[in-house]
C-alpha positions as a Python dict, from the first residue, in 0.01 Angstrom:
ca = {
    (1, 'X'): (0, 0, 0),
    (2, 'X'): (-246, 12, 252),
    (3, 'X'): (-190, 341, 341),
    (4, 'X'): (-291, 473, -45),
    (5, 'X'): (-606, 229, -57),
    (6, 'X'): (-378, -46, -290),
    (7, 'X'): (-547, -363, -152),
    (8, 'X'): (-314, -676, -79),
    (9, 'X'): (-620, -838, -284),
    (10, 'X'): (-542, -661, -575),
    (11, 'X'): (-158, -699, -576),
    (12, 'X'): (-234, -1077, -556),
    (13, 'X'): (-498, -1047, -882),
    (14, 'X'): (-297, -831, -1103),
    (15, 'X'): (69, -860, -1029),
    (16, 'X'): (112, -1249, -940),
    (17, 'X'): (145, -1142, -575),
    (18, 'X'): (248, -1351, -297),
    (19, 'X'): (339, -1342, 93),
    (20, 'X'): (649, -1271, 228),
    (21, 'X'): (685, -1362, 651),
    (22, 'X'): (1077, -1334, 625),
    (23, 'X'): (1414, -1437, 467),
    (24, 'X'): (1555, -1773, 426),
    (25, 'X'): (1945, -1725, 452),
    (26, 'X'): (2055, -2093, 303),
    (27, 'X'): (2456, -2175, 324),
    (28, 'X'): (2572, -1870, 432),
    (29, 'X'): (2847, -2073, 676),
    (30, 'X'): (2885, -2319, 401),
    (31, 'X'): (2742, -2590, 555),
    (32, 'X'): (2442, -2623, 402),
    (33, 'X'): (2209, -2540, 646),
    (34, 'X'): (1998, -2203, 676),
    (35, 'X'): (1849, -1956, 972),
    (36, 'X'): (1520, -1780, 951),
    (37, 'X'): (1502, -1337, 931),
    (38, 'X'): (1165, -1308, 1035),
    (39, 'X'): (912, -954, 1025),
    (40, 'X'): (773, -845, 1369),
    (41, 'X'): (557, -1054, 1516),
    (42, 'X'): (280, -1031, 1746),
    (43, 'X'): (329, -1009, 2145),
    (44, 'X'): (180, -1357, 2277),
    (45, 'X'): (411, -1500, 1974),
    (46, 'X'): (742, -1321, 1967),
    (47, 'X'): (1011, -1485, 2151),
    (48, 'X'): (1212, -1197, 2192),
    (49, 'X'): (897, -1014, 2393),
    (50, 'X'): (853, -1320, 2631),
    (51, 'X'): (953, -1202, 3009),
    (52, 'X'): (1048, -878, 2868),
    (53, 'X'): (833, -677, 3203),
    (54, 'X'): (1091, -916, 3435),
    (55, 'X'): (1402, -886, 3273),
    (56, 'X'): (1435, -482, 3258),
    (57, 'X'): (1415, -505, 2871),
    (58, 'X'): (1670, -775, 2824),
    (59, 'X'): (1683, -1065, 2631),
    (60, 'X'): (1428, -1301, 2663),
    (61, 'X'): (1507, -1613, 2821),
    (62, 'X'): (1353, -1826, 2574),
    (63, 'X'): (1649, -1697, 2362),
    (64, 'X'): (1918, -1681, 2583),
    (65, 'X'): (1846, -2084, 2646),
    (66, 'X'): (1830, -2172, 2298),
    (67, 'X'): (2132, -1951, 2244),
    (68, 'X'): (2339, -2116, 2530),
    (69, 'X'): (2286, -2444, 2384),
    (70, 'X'): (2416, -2345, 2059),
    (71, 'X'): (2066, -2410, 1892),
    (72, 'X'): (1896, -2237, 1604),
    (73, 'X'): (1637, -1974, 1693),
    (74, 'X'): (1438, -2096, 1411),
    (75, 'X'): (1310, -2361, 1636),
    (76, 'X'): (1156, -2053, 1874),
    (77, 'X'): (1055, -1842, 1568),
    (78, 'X'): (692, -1824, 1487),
    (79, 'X'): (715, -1719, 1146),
    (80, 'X'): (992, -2000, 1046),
    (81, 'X'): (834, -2264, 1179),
    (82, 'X'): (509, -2126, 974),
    (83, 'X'): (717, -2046, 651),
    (84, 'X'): (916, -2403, 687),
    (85, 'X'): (548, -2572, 616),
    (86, 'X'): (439, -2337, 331),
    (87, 'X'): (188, -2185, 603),
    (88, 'X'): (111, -1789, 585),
    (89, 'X'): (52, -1603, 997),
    (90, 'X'): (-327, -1536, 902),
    (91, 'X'): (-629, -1695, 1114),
    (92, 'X'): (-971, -1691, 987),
    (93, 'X'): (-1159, -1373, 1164),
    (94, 'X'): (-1492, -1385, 1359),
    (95, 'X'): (-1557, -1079, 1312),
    (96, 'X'): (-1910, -1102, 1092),
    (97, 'X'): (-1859, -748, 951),
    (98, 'X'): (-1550, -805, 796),
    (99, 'X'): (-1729, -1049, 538),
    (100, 'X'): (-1832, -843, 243),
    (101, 'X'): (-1499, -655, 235),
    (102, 'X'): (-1200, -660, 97),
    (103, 'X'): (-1108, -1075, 135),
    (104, 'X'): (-742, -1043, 309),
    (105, 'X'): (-1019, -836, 617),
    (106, 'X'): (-1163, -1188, 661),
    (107, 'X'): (-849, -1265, 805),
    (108, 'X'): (-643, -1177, 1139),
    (109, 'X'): (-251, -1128, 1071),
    (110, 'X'): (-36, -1257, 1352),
    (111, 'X'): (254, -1067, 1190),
    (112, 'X'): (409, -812, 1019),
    (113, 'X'): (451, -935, 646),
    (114, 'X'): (543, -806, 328),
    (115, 'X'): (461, -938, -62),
    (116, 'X'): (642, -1023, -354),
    (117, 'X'): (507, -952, -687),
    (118, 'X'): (574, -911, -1051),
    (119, 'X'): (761, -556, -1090),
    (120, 'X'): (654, -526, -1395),
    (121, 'X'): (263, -609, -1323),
    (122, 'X'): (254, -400, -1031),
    (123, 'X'): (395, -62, -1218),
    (124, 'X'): (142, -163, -1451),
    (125, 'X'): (-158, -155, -1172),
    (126, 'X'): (2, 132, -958),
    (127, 'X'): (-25, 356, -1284),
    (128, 'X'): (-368, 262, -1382),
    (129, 'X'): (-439, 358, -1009),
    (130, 'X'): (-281, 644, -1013),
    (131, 'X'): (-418, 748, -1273),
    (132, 'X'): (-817, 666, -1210),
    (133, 'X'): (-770, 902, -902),
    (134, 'X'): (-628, 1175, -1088),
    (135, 'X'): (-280, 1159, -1136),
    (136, 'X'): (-186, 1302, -1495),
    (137, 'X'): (72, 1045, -1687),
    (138, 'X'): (339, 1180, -1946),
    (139, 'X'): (540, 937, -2108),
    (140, 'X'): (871, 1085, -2255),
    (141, 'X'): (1212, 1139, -2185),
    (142, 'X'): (1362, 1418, -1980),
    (143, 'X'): (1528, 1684, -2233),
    (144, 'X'): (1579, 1994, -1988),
    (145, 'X'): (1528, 2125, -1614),
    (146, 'X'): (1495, 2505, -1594),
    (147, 'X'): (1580, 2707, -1304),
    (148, 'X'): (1420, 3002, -1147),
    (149, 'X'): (1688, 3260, -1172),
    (150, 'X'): (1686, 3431, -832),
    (151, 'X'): (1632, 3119, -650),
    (152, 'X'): (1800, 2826, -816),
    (153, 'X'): (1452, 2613, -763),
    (154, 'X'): (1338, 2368, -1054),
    (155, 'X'): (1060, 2596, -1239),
    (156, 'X'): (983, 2400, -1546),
    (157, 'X'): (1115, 2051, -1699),
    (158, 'X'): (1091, 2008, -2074),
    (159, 'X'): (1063, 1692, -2210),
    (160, 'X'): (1175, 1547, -2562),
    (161, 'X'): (815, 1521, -2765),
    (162, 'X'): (796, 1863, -2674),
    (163, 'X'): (576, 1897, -2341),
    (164, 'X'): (701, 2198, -2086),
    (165, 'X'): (546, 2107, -1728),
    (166, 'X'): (565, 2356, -1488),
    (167, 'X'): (685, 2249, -1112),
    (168, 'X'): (640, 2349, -743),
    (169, 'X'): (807, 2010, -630),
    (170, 'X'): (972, 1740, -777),
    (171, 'X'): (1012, 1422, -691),
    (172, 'X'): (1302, 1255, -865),
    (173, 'X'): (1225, 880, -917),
    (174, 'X'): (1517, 833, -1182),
    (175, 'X'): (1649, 563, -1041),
    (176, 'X'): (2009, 492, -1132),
    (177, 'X'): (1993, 745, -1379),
    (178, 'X'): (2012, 1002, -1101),
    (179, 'X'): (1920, 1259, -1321),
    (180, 'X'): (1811, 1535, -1099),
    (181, 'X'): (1987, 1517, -733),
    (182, 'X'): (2281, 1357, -905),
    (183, 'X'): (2393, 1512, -1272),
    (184, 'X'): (2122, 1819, -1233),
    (185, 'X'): (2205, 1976, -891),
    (186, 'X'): (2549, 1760, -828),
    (187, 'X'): (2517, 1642, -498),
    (188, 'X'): (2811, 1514, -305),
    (189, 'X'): (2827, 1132, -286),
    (190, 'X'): (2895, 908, 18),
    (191, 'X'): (3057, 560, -148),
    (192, 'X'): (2993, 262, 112),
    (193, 'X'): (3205, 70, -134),
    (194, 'X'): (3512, 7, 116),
    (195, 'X'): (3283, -186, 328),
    (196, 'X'): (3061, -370, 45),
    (197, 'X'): (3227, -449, -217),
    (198, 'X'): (2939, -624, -453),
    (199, 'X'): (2879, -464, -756),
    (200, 'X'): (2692, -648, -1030),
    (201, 'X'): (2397, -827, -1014),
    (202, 'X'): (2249, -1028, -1284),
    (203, 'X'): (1906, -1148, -1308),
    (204, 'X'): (1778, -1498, -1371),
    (205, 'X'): (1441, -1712, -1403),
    (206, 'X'): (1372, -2044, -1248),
    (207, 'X'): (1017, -2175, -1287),
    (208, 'X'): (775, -2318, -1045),
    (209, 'X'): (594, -2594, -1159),
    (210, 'X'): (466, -2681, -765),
    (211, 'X'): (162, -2594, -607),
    (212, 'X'): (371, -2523, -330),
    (213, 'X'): (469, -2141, -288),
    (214, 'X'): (723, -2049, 6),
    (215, 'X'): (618, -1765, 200),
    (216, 'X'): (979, -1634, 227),
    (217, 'X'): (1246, -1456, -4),
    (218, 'X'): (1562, -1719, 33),
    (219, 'X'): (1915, -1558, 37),
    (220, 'X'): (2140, -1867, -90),
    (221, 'X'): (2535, -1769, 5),
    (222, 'X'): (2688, -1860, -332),
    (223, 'X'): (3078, -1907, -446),
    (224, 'X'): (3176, -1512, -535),
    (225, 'X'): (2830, -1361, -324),
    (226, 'X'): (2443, -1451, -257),
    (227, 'X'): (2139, -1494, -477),
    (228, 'X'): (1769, -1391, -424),
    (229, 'X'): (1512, -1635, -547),
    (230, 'X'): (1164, -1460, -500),
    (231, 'X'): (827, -1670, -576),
    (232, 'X'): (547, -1527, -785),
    (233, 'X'): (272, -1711, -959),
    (234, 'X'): (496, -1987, -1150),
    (235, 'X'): (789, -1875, -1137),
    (236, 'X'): (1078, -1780, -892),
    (237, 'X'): (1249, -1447, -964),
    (238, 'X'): (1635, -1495, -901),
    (239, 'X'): (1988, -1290, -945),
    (240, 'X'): (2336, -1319, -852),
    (241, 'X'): (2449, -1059, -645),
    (242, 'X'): (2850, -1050, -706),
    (243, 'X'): (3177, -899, -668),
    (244, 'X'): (3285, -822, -1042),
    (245, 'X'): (3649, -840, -919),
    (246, 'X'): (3654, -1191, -842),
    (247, 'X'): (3471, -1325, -1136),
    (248, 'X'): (3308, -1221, -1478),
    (249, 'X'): (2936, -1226, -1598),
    (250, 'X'): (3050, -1535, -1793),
    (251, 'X'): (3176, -1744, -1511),
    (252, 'X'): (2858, -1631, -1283),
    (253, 'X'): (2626, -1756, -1485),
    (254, 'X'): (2822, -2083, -1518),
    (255, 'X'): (2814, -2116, -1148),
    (256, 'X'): (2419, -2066, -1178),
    (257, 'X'): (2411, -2305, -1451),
    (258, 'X'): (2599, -2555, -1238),
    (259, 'X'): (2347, -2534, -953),
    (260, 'X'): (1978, -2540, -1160),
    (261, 'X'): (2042, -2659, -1500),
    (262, 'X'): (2119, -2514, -1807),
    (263, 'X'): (1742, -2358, -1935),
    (264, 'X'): (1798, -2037, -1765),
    (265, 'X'): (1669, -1722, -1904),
    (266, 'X'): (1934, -1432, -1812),
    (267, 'X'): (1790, -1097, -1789),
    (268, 'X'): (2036, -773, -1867),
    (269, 'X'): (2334, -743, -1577),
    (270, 'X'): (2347, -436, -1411),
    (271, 'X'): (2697, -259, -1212),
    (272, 'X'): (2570, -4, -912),
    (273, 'X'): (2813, 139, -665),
    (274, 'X'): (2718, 57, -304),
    (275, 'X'): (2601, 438, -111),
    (276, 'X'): (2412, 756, -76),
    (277, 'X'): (2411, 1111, -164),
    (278, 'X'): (2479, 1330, 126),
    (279, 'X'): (2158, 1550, 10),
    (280, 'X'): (1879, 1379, -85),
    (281, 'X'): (1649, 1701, -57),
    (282, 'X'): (1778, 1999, -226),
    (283, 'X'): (1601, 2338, -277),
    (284, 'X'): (1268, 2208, -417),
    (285, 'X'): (1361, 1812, -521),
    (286, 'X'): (1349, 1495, -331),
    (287, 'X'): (1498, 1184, -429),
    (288, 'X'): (1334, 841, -385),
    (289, 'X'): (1429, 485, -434),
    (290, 'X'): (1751, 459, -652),
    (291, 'X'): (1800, 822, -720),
    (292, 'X'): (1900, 867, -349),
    (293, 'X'): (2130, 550, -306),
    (294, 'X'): (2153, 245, -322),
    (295, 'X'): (2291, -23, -54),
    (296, 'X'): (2232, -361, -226),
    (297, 'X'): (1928, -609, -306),
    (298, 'X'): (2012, -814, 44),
    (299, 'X'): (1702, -773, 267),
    (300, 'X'): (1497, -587, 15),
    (301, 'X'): (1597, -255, 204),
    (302, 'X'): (1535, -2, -112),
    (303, 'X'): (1163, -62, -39),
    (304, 'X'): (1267, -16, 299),
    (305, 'X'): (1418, 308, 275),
    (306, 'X'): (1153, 433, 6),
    (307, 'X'): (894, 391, 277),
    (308, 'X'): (1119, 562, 536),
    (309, 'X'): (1183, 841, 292),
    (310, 'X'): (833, 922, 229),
    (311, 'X'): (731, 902, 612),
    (312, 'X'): (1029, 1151, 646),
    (313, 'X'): (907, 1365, 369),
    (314, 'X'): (558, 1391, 558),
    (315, 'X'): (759, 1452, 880),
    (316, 'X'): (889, 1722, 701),
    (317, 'X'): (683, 1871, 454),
    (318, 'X'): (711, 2195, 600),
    (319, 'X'): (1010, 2206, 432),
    (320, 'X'): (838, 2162, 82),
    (321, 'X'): (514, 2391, 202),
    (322, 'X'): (739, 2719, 350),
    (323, 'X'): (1090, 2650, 226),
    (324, 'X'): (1237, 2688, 545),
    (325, 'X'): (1571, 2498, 522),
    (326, 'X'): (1589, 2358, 895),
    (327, 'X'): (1298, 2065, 755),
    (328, 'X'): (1525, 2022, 440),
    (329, 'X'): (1794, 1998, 705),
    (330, 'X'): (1619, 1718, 935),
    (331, 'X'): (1507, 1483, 653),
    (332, 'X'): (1868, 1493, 490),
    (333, 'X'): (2025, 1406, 819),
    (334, 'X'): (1756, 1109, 897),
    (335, 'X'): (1746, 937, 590),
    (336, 'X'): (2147, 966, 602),
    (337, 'X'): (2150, 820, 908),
    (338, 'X'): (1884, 566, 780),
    (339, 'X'): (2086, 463, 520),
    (340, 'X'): (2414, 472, 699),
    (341, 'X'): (2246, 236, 985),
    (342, 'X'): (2121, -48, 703),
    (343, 'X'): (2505, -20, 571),
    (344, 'X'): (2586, -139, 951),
    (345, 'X'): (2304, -401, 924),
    (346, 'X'): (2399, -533, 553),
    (347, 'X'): (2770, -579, 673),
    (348, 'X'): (2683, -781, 919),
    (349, 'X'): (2549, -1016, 686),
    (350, 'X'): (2865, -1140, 501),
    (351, 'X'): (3069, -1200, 854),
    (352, 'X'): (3024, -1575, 772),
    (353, 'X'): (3273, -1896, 778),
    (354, 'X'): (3220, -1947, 400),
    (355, 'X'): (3640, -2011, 326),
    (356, 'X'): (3554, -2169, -68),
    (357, 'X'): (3662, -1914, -179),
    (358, 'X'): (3898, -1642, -225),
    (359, 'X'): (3607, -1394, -246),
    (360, 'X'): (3487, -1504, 109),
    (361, 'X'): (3828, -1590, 243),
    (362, 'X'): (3949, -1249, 227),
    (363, 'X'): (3644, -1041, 290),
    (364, 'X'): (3723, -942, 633),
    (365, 'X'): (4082, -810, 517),
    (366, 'X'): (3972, -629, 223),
    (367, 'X'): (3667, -466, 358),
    (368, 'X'): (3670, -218, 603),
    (369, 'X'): (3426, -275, 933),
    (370, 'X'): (3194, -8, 1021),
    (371, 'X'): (3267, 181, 1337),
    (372, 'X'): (2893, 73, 1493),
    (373, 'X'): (2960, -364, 1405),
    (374, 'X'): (3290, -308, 1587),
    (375, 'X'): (3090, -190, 1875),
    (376, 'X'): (2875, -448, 1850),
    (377, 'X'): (3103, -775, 1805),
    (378, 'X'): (3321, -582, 2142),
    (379, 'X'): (2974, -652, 2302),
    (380, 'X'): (2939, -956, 2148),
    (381, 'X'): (3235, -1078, 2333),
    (382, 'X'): (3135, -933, 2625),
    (383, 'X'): (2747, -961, 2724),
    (384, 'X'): (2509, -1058, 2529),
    (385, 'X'): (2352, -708, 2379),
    (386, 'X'): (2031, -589, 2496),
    (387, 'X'): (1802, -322, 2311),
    (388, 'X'): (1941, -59, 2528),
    (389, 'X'): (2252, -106, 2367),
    (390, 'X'): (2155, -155, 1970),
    (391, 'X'): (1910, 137, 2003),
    (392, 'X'): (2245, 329, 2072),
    (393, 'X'): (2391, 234, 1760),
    (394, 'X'): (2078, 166, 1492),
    (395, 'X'): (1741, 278, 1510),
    (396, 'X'): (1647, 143, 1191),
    (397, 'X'): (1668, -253, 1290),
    (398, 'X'): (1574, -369, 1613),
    (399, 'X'): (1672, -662, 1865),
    (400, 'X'): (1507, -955, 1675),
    (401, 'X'): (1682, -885, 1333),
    (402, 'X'): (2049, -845, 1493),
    (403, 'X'): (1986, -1194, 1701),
    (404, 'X'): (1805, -1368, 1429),
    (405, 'X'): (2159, -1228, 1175),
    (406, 'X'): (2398, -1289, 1501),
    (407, 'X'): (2300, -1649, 1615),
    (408, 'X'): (2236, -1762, 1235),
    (409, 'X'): (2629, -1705, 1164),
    (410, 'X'): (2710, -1802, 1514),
    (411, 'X'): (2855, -1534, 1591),
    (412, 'X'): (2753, -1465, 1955),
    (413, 'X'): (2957, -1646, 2259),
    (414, 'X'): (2745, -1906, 2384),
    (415, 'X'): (2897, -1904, 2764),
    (416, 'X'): (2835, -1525, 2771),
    (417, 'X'): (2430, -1634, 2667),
    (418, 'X'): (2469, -1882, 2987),
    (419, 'X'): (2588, -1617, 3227),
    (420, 'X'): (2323, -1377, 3138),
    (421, 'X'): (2059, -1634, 3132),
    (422, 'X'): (2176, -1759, 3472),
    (423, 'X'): (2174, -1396, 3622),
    (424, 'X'): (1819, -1336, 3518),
    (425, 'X'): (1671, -1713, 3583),
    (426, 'X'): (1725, -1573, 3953),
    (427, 'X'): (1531, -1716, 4208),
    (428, 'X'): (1250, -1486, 4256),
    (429, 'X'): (1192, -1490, 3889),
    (430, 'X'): (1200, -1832, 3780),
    (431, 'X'): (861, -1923, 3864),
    (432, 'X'): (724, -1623, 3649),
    (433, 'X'): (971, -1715, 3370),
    (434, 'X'): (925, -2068, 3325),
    (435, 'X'): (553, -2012, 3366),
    (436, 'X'): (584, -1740, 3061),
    (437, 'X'): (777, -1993, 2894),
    (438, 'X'): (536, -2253, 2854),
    (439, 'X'): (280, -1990, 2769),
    (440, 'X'): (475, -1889, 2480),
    (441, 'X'): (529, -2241, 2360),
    (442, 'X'): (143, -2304, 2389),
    (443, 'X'): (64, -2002, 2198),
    (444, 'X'): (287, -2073, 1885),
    (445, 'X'): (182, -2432, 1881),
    (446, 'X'): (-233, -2315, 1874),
    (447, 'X'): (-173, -2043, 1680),
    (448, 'X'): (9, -2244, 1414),
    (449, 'X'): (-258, -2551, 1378),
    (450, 'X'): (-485, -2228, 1285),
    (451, 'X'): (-287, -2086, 977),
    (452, 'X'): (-364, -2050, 636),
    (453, 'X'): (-192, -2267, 348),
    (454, 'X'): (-31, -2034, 137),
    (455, 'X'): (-86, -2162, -245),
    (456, 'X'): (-510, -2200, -84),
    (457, 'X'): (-480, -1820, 132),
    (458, 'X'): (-350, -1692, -243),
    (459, 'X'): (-666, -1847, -396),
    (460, 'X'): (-904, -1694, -153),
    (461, 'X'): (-781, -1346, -179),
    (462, 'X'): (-807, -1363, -595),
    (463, 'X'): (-1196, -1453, -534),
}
């Protein structure tokens, strides 16, 4: 948003907007408890950057101790011990210029974050944006996509009150209508479905009453899949994420039911099919968002990939400027590997101890490992895996995210984290690391008795 002059301000004001420092993954072992997905953080306050000059780009040790000891990392990890007291990773700024502009300037972000918002709201704001800095805005329905003969390009799309636009490039933002790359120039499709099997999703409202407003999206592990539960101004935006074979719509939202009462107001299920197209770029039409693919809502990686797409588009634009097909080439194959690499990531995910039931008891059996987690759980067993290592098999998510998914299912061999932690704690380091150590531990600690309440930070930025 930043990057097209949308102010975090605004999406606060006018679309219910609030802070997002990570994921809450609650009973996803079944045991009640719940690990902490956090966004980058900054150097003097990410654990997994501590010692990093010492240890030839290993693992911290900070990690590796907490790791050895069978402990959570959310104990070491800035942003859940922030999120855990309703506390967002901004500290006022000193910086007397910033304070006639834009509010969230007045502030210094000690991490990477992200927002939620009202979908709805936002569209509403992005078009009237849009459209103040020139944008034209049609509203119809597509009726028919015209070709240029001796090119097969799009020329002209026709729409059903009559309007005939002409077009040099089209983006195709169809979502799972898939009207253009899919039913208009048929492109091959790439099903992930034999690795993730859900396949409905329906969703649900749950208000907020509280003051209190958790700077996190929470993934709760439920009976037959996982549920989202997003917080906007007085509300909390929820959906059951499924597998349709285990269970009906009727029996999911019994299980909801069950868990927060019966006043819950169901929105319209949907069915998708985990996977990609193979092009996303043909001849003179991109596909974004939902056109393109679609892994599932864990994460939030659609936004993810939309924002890779487009950086890849820019990368690329050559492609849309001369028509040479080498740039159509390069963004097909990136944002297929892209997607192919958040597959790896997602699967990860549901490699839990949840046995309650027959949808989590036989997950493993009935859904086919990607080649790159097999890699990973061999090193698993082995060492304990080092960026080196994942940057060979996913560019897309670095070292924090696999630990923070890894240790939170407890899934890494805790003797293995001893070894390695014993081999680098050698003695002409462990001075410098235990010295680093405490630094780290002295930073989060000041840098958290300086951070903004949420539900007040919220309140500032609407001024």
């Amino acid at each position: 948003m930043d990057s097209v002059g949308i102010a975090v301000s605004d999406i606060v004001k006018y679309a219910k907007g609030t802070i997002k420092s990570g994921i809450k993954f609650t009973d996803w072992n079944g045991d009640d408890t719940s690990y902490f997905h956090p966004f980058f953080e900054n150097t003097n306050i990410n654990v997994f950057e501590v010692n990093d000059a010492m240890n030839g780009g290993g693992v911290s040790t900070i990690v590796l101790d907490a790791i050895s000891k069978g402990n959570s990392l959310d104990n070491i990890l800035f942003s859940a011990n922030s999120s855990n007291k309703n506390l967002v990773n901004f500290v006022p700024s000193l910086n007397i210029e910033n304070k006639s502009s834009n509010p969230i300037h007045h502030f210094n972000s000690l991490s990477n974050f992200g927002m939620h918002f009202d979908a709805r709201l936002l569209a509403k704001y992005l078009k009237k944006s849009a459209m103040y800095q020139g944008v034209r805005y049609v509203e119809s329905e597509l009726d028919q996509i015209i070709n240029n003969e001796e090119d097969g390009t799009i020329k002209e799309i026709t729409t059903k009150r009559g309007d005939k636009i002409p077009c040099s490039f089209v983006f195709d933002c169809s979502g799972f209508n898939r009207l253009i790359i899919g039913k208009h120039f048929n492109s091959e499709w790439e099903s992930y479905s034999d690795s993730l099997p859900m396949k409905r999703a329906i969703p649900f409202i749950i208000p907020n009453e509280s003051d209190d407003v958790p700077p996190y999206t929470e993934s709760i592990a439920l009976k037959y899949g996982w549920m989202w539960k997003i917080p906007v101004e007085g509300r909390f935006g929820c959906g059951y994420v499924f597998d349709s074979d285990f269970i009906s719509d009727e029996q999911a939202m019994d299980e909801i039911r069950e868990r927060f009462g019966t006043d819950i107001e169901f929105g319209k299920p949907f069915t998708y099919e985990a996977g990609r197209y193979k092009q996303t770029w043909i001849k003179n039409c991109i596909a974004i968002g939902l056109s393109a693919g679609f892994i599932e809502p864990l994460e939030a990686t659609s936004i993810w990939t939309i924002i890779a797409s487009l950086n890849e588009y820019i990368s690329n634009n050559l492609g849309a400027i001369t028509k040479k097909p080498f740039y159509i080439d390069r963004f097909n194959d990136r944002v297929n590997k892209f997607h192919d690499e958040t597959k790896d990531f997602i699967y990860l995910h549901y490699l839990t101890k949840r046995n309650d039931s027959e949808f989590w008891k036989t997950f493993k059996d009935k859904n086919k490992i990607t080649e790159n987690i097999y890699k990973f759980l061999v090193q698993c067993k082995m060492t304990m895996p080092d960026s080196k290592f994942l940057k060979s098999i996913n560019n897309a998510y670095d070292l924090s995210s696999f630990y923070s998914i890894t240790n939170g299912l407890h899934l890494f061999n805790i003797e293995n984290a001893a070894e390695v932690l014993e081999a680098t704690n050698s003695d002409i380091r462990r001075e410098y690391l235990s010295s680093s150590g405490i630094n780290f531990r002295t930073n989060m600690l000041l840098n958290l008795k300086n951070l903004q309440d949420h539900n007040d930070f919220l309140q500032y930025l609407k001024m």
